[in-house]
C-alpha positions in Angstrom: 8.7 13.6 -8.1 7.2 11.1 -5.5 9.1 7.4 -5.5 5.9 5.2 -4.7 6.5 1.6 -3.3 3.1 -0.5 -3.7 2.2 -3.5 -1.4 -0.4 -5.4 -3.3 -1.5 -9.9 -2.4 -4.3 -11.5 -1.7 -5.7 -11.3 1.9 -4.0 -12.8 4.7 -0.6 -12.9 3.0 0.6 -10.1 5.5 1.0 -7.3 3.1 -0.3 -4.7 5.4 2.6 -5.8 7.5 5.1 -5.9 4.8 3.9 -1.7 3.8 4.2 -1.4 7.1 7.8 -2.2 7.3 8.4 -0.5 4.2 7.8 2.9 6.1 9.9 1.9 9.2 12.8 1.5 6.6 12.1 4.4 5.4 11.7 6.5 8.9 14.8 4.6 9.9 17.2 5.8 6.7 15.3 9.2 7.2 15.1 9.4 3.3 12.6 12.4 3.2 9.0 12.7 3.6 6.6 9.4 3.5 3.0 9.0 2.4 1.5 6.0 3.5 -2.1 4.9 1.8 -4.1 2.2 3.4 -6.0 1.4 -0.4 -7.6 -1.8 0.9 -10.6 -1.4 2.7 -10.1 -4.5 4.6 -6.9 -3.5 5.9 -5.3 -2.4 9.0 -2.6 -0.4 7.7 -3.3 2.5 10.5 -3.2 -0.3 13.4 0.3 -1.6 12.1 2.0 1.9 12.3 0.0 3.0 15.1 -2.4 5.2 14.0 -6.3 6.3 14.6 -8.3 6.8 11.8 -11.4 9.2 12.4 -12.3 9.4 8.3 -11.6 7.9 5.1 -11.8 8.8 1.6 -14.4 6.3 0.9 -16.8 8.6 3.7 -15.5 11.6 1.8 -16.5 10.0 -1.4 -20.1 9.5 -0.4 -20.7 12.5 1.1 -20.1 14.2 -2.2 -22.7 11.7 -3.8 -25.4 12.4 -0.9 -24.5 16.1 -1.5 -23.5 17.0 -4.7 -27.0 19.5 -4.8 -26.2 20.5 -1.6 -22.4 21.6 -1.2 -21.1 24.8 0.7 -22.0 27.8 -1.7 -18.5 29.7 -2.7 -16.8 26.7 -3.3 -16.2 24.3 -6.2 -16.6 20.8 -5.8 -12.8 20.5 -6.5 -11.6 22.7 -3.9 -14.2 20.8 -1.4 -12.4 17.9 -2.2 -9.3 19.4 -1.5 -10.4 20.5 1.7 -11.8 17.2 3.1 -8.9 15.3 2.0 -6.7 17.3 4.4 -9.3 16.7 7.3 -8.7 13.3 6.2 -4.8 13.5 6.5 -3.4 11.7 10.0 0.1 13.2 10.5 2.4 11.9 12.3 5.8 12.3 13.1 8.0 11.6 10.1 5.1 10.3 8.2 1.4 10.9 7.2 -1.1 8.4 6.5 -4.9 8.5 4.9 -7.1 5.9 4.1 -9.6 4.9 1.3 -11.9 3.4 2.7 -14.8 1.3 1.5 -15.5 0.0 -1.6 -17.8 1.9 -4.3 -21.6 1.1 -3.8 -24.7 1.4 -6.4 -24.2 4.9 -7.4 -21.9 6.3 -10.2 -18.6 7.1 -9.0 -16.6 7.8 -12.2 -16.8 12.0 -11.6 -15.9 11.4 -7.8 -13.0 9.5 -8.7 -11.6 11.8 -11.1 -11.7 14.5 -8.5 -9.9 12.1 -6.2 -7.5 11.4 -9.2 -6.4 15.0 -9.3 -6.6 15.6 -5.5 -3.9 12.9 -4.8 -1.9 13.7 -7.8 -1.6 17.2 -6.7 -0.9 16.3 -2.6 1.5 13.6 -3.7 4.3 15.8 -5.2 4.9 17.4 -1.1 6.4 13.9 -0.6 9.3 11.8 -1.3 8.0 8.1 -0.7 4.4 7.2 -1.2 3.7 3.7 0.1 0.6 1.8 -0.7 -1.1 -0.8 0.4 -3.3 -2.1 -1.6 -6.0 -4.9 -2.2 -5.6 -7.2 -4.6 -8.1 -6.6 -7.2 -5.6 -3.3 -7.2 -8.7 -1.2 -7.5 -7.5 2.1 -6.8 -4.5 1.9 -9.1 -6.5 0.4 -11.9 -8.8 4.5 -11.5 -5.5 5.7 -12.1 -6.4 7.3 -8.3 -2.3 8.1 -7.9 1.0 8.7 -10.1 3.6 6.1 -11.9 4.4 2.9 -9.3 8.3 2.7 -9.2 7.9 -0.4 -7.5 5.0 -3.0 -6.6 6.0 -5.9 -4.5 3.3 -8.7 -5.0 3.5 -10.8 -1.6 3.0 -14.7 -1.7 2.8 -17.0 0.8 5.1 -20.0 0.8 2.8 -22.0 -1.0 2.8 -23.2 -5.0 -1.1 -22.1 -4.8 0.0 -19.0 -3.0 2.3 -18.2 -6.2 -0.3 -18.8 -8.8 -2.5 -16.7 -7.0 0.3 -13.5 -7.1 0.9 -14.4 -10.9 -2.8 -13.7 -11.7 -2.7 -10.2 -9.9 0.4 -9.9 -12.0 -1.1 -10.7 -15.1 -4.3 -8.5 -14.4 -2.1 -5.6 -13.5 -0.2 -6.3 -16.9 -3.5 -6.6 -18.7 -5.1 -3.1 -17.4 -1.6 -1.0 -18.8 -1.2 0.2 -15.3 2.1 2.6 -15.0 4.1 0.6 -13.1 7.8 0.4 -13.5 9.2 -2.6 -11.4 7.2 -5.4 -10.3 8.8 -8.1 -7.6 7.7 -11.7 -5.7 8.0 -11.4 -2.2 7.4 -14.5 -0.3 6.1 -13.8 3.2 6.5 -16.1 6.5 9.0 -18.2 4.8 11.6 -20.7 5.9 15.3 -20.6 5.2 15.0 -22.7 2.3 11.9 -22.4 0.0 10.6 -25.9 -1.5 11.4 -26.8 -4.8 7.9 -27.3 -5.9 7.4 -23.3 -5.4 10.8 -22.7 -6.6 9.6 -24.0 -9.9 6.5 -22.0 -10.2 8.2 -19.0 -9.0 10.2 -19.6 -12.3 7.6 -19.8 -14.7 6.3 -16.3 -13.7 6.8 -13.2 -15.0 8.0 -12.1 -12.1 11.9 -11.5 -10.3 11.7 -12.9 -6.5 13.2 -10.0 -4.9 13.6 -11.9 -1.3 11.6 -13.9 1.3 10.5 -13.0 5.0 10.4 -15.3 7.5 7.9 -16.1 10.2 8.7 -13.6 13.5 6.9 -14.4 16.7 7.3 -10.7 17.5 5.2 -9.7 14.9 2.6 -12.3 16.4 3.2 -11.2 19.2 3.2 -7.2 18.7 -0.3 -7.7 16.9 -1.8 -9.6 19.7 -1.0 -6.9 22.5 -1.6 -3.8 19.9 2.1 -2.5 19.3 2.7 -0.7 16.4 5.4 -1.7 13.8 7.8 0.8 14.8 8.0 -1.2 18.3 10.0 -3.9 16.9 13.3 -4.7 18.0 16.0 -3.7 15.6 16.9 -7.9 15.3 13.3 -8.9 14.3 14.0 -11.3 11.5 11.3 -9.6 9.5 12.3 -6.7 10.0 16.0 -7.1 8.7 14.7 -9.1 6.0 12.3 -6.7 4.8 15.5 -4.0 5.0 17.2 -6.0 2.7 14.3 -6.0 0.3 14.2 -2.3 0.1 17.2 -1.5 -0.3 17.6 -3.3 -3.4 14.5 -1.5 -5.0 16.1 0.0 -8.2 16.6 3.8 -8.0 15.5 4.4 -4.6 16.7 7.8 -4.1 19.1 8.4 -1.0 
């Protein structure tokens, strides 16, 4: 069975960055096979490790829609599915990648999505680590579009707002039953110490602070020029700090 790590904040807290760290660990301990899923279509999740995108599932999605009448005779509309999420696999050494895409237009997408449902449920089992990142209205989690969560680390800035604003993803995830085991704080671009004032709201969540990650100029810097994650140096401070968070994830297999 897959262990799946989800990334989930509101925009610009550096989550993408965080999922993307989470699969360096990963490559680095060489724990076994790693899925990454960029689930928010906003994100970059292919840029940070690296990779080039030619299709999503969101293109795969509406193609079915603009088609359904019209698919390849000899071939159910499950196993097409089957078949164009492969073409919509990246892989890359140690690690493979697929996007979703763009969000749902005007049409009904409640059969489509089931398909995808079963698709990803039955691709997910050839790997050990599934890491998503997600958006944070945790859309494709809420369809049920992959297996139980393990662990979903909700990433805050260093702000009280910031905080407030993870507790209500929280809160929503809590209110849609989603199957998630573990859920953590992660405070992103953080000093050494963190104020009191968000110390104090950080206690009247629901949720355990797991650890914080400082600002790194590399990573500033390593977006600027177009360098991958995995072109870090082995000191980044994020990069450490974000080891340190993983490794405490309860029953991460070794």
């Amino acid at each position: 069975m897959s262990y799946t790590i989800a990334v989930a904040g509101k925009g610009g807290t550096g989550k993408t960055t965080i999922s993307g760290l989470v699969v360096d660990y990963l490559l680095s301990k060489q724990k076994g096979s790693i899925l990454a899923v960029d689930a928010d279509p906003n994100s970059t999740l292919n840029e940070a490790l690296g990779v080039k995108m030619e299709r999503t599932l969101g293109d795969v999605i509406q193609d079915l829609l603009e088609r359904r009448d019209d698919l390849p005779t000899g071939i159910d509309k499950q196993r097409f599915v089957e078949y164009q999420f492969q073409m919509c696999l990246v892989e890359e050494k140690g690690f493979d990648l697929i996007a979703m895409g763009r969000p749902e237009g005007p049409d009904c997408y409640c059969y489509v999505n089931n398909l995808l449902r079963d698709v990803m449920d039955k691709f997910s089992i050839n790997y050990k680590f599934i890491v998503m990142d997600n958006e944070a209205g945790m859309e494709h989690l809420s369809r049920q579009t992959t297996q139980n969560v393990e662990s979903l680390l909700i990433v805050s800035d260093e702000s009280v707002i910031g905080v407030r604003t993870a507790e209500r993803i929280n809160q929503m995830i809590i209110g849609l039953k989603l199957k998630i085991r573990d859920t953590y704080l992660v405070i992103n671009r953080a000093h050494e110490k963190l104020p009191e004032a968000v110390i104090a709201e950080i206690e009247k969540t629901d949720m355990r602070l797991l650890g914080t990650v400082p600002t790194d100029e590399n990573i500033v810097e390593f977006a600027l020029a177009g360098k991958s994650i995995f072109s870090l140096p082995d000191d980044s401070p994020a990069k450490l700090a974000v080891n340190g968070i993983i490794s405490q994830l309860k029953g991460l297999p070794v």
